[in-house]
C-alpha positions as CSV (number, residue, x, y, z in Angstrom):
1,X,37.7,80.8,16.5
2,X,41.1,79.7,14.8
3,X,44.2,80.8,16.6
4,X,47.6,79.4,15.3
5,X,50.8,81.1,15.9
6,X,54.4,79.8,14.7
7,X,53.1,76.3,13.6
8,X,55.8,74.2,11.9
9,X,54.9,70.5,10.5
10,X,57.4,68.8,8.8
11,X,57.4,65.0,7.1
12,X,60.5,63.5,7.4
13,X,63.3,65.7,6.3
14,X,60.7,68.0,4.3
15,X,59.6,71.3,5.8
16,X,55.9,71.9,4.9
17,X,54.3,74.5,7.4
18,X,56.8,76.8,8.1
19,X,55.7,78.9,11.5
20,X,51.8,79.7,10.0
21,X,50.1,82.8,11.8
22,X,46.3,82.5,11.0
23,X,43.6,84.0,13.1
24,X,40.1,83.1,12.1
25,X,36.8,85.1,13.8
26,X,33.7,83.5,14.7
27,X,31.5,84.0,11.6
28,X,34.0,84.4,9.2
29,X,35.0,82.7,6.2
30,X,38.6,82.7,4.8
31,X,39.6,80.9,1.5
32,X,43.1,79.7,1.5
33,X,44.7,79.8,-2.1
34,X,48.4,78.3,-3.1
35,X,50.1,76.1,-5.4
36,X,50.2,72.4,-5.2
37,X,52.3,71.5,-2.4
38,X,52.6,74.5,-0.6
39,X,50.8,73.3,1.9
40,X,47.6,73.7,2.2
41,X,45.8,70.1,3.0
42,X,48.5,69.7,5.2
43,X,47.2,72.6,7.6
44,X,43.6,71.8,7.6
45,X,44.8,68.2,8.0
46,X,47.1,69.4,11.2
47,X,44.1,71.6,12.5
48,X,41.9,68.3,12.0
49,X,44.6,66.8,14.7
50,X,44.7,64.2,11.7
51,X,48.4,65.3,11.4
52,X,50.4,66.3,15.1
53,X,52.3,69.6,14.4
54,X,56.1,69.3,15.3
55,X,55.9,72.7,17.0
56,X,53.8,76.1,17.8
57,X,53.3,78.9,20.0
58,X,49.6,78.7,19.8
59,X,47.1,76.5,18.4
60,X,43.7,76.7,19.6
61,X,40.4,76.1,18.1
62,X,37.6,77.7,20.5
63,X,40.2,77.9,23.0
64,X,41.3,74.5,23.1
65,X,44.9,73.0,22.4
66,X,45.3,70.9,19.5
67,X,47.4,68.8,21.0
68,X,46.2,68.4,24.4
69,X,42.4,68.7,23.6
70,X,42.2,67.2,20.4
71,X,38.9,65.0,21.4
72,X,36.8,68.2,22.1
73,X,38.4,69.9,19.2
74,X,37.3,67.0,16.9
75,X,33.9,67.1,18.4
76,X,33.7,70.8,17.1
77,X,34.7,70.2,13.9
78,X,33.2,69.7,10.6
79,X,35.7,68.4,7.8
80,X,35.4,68.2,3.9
81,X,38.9,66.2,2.9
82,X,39.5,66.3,-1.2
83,X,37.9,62.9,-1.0
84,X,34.6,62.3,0.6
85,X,34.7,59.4,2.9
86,X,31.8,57.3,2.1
87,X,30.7,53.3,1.4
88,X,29.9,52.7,-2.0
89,X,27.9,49.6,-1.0
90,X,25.6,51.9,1.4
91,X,22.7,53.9,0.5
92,X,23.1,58.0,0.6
93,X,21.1,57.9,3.7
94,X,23.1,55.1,4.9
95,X,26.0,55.9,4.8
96,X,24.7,59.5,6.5
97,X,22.9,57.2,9.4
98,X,25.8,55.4,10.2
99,X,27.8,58.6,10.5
100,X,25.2,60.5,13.1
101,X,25.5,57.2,14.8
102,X,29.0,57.2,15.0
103,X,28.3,60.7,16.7
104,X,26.0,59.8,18.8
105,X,23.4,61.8,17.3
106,X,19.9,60.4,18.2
107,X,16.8,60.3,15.4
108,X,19.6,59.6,12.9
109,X,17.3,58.2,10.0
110,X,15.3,61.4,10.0
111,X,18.1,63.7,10.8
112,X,20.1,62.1,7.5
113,X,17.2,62.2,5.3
114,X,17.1,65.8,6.4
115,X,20.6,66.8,5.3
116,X,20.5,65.4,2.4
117,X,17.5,67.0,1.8
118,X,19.4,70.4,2.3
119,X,22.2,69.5,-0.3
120,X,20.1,68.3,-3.1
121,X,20.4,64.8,-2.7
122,X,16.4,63.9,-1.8
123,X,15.9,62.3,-4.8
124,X,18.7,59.9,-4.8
125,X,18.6,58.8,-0.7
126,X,17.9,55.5,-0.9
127,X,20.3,54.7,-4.1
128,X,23.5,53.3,-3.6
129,X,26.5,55.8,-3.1
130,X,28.6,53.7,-5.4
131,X,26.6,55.1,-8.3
132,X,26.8,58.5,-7.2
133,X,28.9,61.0,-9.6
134,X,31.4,63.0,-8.3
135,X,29.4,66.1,-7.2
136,X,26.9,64.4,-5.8
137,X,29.5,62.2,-3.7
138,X,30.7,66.2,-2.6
139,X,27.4,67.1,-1.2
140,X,27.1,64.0,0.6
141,X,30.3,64.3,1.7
142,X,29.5,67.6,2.9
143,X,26.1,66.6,5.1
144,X,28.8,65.1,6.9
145,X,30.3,67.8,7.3
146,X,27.4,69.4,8.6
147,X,26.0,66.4,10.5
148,X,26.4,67.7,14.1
149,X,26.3,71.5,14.0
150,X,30.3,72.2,14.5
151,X,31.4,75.5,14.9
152,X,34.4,75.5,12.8
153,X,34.3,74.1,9.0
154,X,37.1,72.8,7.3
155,X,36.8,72.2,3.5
156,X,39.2,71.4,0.7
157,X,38.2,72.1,-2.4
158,X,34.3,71.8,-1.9
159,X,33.7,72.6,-5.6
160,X,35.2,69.8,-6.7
161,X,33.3,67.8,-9.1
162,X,30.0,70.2,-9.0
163,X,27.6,71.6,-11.4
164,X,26.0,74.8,-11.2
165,X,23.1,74.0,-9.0
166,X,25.5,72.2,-6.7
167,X,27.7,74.5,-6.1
168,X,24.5,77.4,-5.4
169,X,23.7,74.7,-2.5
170,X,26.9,75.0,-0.9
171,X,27.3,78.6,-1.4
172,X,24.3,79.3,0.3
173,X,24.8,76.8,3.4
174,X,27.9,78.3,3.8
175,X,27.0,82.1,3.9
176,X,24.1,80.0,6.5
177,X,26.8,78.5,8.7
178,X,28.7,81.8,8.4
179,X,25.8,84.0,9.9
180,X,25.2,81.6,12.5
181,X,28.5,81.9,13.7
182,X,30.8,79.1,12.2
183,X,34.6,79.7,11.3
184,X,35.2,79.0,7.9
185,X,38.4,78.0,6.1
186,X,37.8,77.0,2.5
187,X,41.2,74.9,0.6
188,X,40.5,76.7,-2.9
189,X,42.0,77.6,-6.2
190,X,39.8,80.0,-6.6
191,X,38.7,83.5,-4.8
192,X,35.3,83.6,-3.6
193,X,33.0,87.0,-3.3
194,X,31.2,85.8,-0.2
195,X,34.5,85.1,1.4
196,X,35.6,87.7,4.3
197,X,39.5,87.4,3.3
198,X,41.6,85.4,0.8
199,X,45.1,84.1,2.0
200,X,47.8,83.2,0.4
201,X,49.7,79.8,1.4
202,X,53.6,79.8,-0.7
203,X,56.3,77.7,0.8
204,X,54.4,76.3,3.7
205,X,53.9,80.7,4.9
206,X,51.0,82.6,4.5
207,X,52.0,85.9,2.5
């Protein structure tokens, strides 16, 4: 589970998270909805340990400190940014390889052929990312997320970019993820029905 209590982040002389409270459960998703700029990429990127936090009470993710254990927190984590990270000169399923390799995640040619499988992308596996369009770059952006089974899932804006079909894929691998017992938070503009609560992020506070 999530556990943050009084978190402040700040860039310079701008205050952007200012003391966040956010408990999420095991098996619960929570969409986070805000303006631009109030901060929301910000906090999944500080939960990420991407970005240090200036200060907190708490912040734990499965009971470990994000500052002090942010190598097994990483290790638990799968992460959707607003852009996928990928090699437009690699394959789909290479550029998924290379990422379960990174991980240490053995079988990796089979296991990528398999995620992509799960997102839609089977047909396309062995043609070059740097033609993908910009939904299909979100699923394979999110069978990274998925790569190595994490038990918290941080995405911002998943829907970015996808048709219909593609965003009845996600949908349904999250409500997956959810009953198997992932935490959820989900960067949106938008509510979602399957969602367990929807939080409001103004000024860097969640209201």
């Amino acid at each position: 589970m999530i556990k943050l209590n009084a978190l402040f982040k700040s860039f310079g002389s701008k205050k952007v998270l200012r003391g966040v409270n956010l408990e999420v459960d095991s098996g619960e998703i929570v969409t986070l909805v805000g303006n631009n700029g109030s901060g929301k990429t910000t906090l999944l990127r500080t939960l990420t340990t991407l970005d240090s936090p200036d200060s907190y009470h708490t912040a734990e993710i499965d009971g470990f400190d994000l500052s002090s254990d942010s190598a097994e927190i990483r290790s638990r984590l799968g992460y959707l940014p607003h852009n996928s990270p990928f090699y437009p000169e690699l394959t789909g399923v290479e550029n998924l390889r290379l990422w379960l390799e990174l991980n240490s995640i053995s079988d990796a040619e089979s296991k990528a052929r398999t995620l992509l499988a799960q997102v839609g992308l089977v047909s396309f596996c062995d043609e070059l990312a740097g033609n993908y369009s910009r939904g299909m770059i979100q699923r394979l952006g999110f069978s990274m997320a998925l790569s190595h089974s994490p038990t918290t899932l941080l995405l911002d804006e998943p829907f970015t970019g996808l048709d219909t079909e593609g965003t009845k894929i996600i949908e349904e691998l999250l409500v997956k993820s959810k009953e198997e017992g992932c935490s959820i938070v989900i960067v949106s503009h938008d509510k979602h029905s399957y969602s367990d609560r929807t939080l409001n992020l103004e000024r860097g506070e969640i209201v």
